[in-house]
N, C-alpha and C positions, 0 to 999 in steps of 0.2 A: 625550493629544496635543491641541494646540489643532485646536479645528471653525472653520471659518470660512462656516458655513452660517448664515443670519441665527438668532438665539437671541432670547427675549422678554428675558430680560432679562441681560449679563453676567456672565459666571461670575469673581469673583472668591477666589482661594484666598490663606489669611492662615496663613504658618507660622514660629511664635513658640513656641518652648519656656518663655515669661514665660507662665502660666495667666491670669493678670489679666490683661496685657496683651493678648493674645490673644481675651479672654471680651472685651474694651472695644472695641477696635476691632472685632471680629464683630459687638458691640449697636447700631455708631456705624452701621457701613454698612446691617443689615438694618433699623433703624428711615427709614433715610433710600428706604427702597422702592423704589428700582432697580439694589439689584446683587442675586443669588442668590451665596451668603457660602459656601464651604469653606472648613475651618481645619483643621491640625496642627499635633504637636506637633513633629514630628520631619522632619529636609529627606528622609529615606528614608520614611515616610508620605508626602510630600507627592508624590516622585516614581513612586511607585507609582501616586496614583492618577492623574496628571498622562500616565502610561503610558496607561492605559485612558478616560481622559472628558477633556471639553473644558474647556479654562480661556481665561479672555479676558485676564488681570491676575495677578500674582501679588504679594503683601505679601510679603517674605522679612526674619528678622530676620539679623543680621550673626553674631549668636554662639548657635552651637546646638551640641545634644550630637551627638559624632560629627564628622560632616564639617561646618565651619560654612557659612557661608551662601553666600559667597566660591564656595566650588564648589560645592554645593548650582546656585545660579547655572550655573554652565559646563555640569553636568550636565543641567537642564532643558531648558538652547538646544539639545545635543545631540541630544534627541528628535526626530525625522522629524516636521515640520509645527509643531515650534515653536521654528525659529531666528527669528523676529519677535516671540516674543512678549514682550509689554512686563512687565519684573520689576523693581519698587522695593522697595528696602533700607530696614528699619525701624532703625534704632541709635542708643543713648545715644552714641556713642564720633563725635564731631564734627570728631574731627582730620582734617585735610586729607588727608594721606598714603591716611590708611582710605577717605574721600567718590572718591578719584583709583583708589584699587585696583580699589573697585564700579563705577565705572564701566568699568574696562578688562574687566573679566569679562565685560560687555554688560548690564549693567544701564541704565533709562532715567533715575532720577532714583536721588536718597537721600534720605531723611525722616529727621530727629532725633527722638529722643524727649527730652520726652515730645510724644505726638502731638496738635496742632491739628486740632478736630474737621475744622473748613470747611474748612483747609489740604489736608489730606487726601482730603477730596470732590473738593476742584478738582484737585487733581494727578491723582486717580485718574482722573475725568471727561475732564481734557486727554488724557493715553495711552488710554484708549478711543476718543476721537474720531478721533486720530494712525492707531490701527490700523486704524479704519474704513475713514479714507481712502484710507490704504494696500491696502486690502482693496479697495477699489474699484477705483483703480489700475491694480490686478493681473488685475483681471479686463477693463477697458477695456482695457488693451495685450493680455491673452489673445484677444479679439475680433476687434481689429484686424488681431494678427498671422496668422488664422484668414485674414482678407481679403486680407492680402496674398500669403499664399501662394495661395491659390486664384487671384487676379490673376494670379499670375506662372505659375503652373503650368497653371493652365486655358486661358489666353490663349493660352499661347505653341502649342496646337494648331490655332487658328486662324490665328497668324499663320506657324507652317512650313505649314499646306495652303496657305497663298497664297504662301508664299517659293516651294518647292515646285513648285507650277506657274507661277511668273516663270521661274524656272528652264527648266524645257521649254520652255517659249515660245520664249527666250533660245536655246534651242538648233534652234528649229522654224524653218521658213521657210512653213509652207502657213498660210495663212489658214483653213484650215476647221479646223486646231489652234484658234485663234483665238475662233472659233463656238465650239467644244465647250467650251474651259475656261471662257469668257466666264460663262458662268451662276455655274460651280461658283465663278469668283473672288467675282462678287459674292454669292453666298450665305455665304460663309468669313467677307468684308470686314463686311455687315452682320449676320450674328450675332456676331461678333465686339464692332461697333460697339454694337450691344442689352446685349450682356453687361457693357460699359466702364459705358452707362448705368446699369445695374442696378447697380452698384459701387459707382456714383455715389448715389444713390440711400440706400443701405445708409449711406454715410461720411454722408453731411448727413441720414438719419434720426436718432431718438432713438436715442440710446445703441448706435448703429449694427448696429441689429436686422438680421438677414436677412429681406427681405421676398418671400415668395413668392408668385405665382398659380395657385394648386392647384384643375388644373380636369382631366376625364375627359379622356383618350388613347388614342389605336390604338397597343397596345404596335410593331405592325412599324414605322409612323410613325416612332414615334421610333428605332429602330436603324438604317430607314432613311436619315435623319436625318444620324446622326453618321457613319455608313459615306459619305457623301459627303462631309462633310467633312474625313476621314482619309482619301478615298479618294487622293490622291495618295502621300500616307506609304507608303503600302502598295507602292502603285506603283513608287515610289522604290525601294523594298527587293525584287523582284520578286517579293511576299507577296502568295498569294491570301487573301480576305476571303471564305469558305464559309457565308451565310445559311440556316439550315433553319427555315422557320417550321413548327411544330406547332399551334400557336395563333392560329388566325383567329379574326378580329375581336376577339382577347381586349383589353383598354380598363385602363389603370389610372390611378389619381386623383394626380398629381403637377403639380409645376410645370415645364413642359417646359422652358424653358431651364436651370433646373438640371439636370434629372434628363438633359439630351443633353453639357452640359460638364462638369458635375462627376460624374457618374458613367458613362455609357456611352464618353462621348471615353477618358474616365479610363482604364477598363480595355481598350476597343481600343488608345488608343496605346502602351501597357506592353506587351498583346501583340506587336505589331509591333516596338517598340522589343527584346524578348527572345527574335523569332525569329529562324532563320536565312533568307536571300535563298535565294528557290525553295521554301519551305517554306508552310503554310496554316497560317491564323486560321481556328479555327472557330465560329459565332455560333449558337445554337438557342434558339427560343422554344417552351415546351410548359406543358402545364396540369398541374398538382396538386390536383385537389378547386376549393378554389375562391382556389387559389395562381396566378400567372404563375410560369413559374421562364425564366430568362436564363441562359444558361450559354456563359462565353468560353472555350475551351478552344486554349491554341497546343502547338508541339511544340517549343519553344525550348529554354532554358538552364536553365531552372531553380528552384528554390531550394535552400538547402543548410537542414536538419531547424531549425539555431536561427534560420535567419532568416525561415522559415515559425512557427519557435513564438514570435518575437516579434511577429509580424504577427496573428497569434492572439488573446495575450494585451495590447496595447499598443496606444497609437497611433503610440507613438516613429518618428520619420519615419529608414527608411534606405535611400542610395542605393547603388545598383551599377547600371557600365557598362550599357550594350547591346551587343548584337554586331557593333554598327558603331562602337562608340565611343559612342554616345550618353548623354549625360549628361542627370541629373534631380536633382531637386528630395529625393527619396525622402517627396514628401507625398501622390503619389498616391493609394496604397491608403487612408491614413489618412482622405484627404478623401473617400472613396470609403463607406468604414464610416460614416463621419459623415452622410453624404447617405444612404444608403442606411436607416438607422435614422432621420431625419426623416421618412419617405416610410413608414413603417411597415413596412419592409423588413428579410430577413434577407440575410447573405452566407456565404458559406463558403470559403475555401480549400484547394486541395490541391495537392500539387507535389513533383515528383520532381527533383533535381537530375541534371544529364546525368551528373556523375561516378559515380554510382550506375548507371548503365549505360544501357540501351533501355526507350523509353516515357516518357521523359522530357517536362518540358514542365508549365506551368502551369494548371489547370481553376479559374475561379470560378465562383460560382453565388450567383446571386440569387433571393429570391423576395419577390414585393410583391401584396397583397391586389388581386383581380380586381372591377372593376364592372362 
């Protein structure tokens, strides 16, 4: 399969059932010092090993024994991780019809024979460079995309604690309502407003790195923290939020603004969003040797066994209702592993789906190296 992990130099594979021709182009590329040259005779050699190692390029001749080159071609792009990669046609045969076929197969260019040494560097040279960029591309939009869901998914639990308590207000007439949510609003508005920054920040860095400030914390701190900030949610749902600290003064080394919205919001507002009204959230911090462990545990809905084992094995994001209707993103968990593993963290899930009977309800657990 093709790698697209940086390589020193090229993996170029050259498969020509012409022995000369074959032995010629191999001498032309490894004397010219930056490609690493594979060659066969056969498109069933070549797809074998194209099975198991990386190729960056493939030389493929048009007429081979067996299946020729034609689908030789179809077959290679078929392979998991290499529907891009770039395959030119070696061929005496110049007619037009044949040059229009290899291309529909997805080939990137065709080459006549017999072969122009320099012609042949620069063609090969151009589709490396094409793939790189492509390569790169893919990974900048992979990034991005990384930001915008955490934007849209993290945000929006600051901006329901402040809808949230507009709401009440809206429906309050005492002034000392007023007094009480006062703080909570502006605590919601400007971490909220710090978070936009930091966003900000990450888009106009280089190559829109995550930049973190990884400095010592009071683990209750920060569950404190986000339990104020969700504390209307909860409210809303008439869900108690049940804190059990085990672990005084336990301190661990993250960047608090991530590690309060993209992973503790994270996994409080999933509980609440999957429990039922009148039911508890339960929150416990305790020590392990010289582990923190966080364990959210609700009594809600559930998960059903495949959609726990693909949360397991996957980051694939998926969504299901809440018990009010509530809709998501289904990026949660996944941005939740992802943080939690920056931070030198482990996670575990487990989860009983209500249709399977009593005890129901979802248990995560965290554990992140203690200072």
């Amino acid at each position: 399969m093709s790698d697209k992990s940086p390589l020193i130099k090229p993996i170029v594979a050259i498969c020509d059932d012409d022995d000369a021709m074959r032995r010629l182009v191999e001498r032309l590329l490894v004397r010219a010092g930056k490609y690493t040259v594979v060659s066969f005779h056969s498109g069933a050699d070549l797809l074998q090993y194209i099975h198991a190692n990386p190729v960056n390029l493939v030389l493929l001749d048009v007429r081979l024994p067996g299946e020729d080159g034609f689908k030789i071609c179809e077959k290679v792009l078929e392979i998991s991780g290499c529907e891009q990669l770039p395959i030119l046609f070696l061929s005496g045969d110049s007619d037009v019809d044949t040059i229009v076929v290899g291309f529909s197969k997805g080939a990137v260019d065709y080459i006549t024979k017999p072969v122009k040494p320099q012609e042949l560097k620069a063609r090969i040279d151009t589709h490396l460079k094409v793939q790189r960029l492509q390569m790169e591309l893919q990974e900048s939009k992979a990034k991005y995309q990384v930001l915008v869901h955490v934007l849209c998914h993290d945000l929006a639990n600051y901006v329901g604690a402040i809808y949230n308590m507009a709401q009440f207000l809206k429906r309050s007439n005492g002034t000392a309502d007023v007094k009480n949510f006062f703080p909570r609003i502006y605590n919601a508005s400007s971490r909220a407003f710090k978070f936009l920054k930091t966003v900000h920040e990450i888009v106009a860095g280089e190559e829109g790195r995550l930049s973190m400030e990884v400095k010592e914390h009071e683990a209750l701190g920060l569950i404190e923290e986000s339990a104020s900030i969700l504390q209307s949610k909860f409210e809303s749902k008439k869900i108690t939020l049940s804190i059990d600290n085990q672990a005084t003064n336990a301190k661990v080394k993250v960047d608090r603004n991530w590690f309060v919205v993209s992973i503790l919001n994270n996994l409080l507002s999933n509980a609440c969003k999957y429990s039922y009204p009148d039911s508890v959230v339960q929150l416990s911090l305790s020590q392990a040797e010289h582990d923190l462990i966080i364990t959210v545990r609700d009594f809600g809905v559930g998960m059903l066994p495949k959609q726990l084992s693909n949360l397991n094995v996957s980051t694939v994001a998926q969504s299901v209702p809440g018990t009010d209707g509530e809709k998501g993103s289904g990026m949660g968990i996944p941005l939740v592993k992802r943080w939690v593993s920056s931070f030198g963290g482990h996670i575990s899930i487990d989860s009983k789906h209500e249709s399977a009977g009593e005890d129901h309800g979802t248990e995560i657990t965290l554990s992140f190296p203690m200072v």
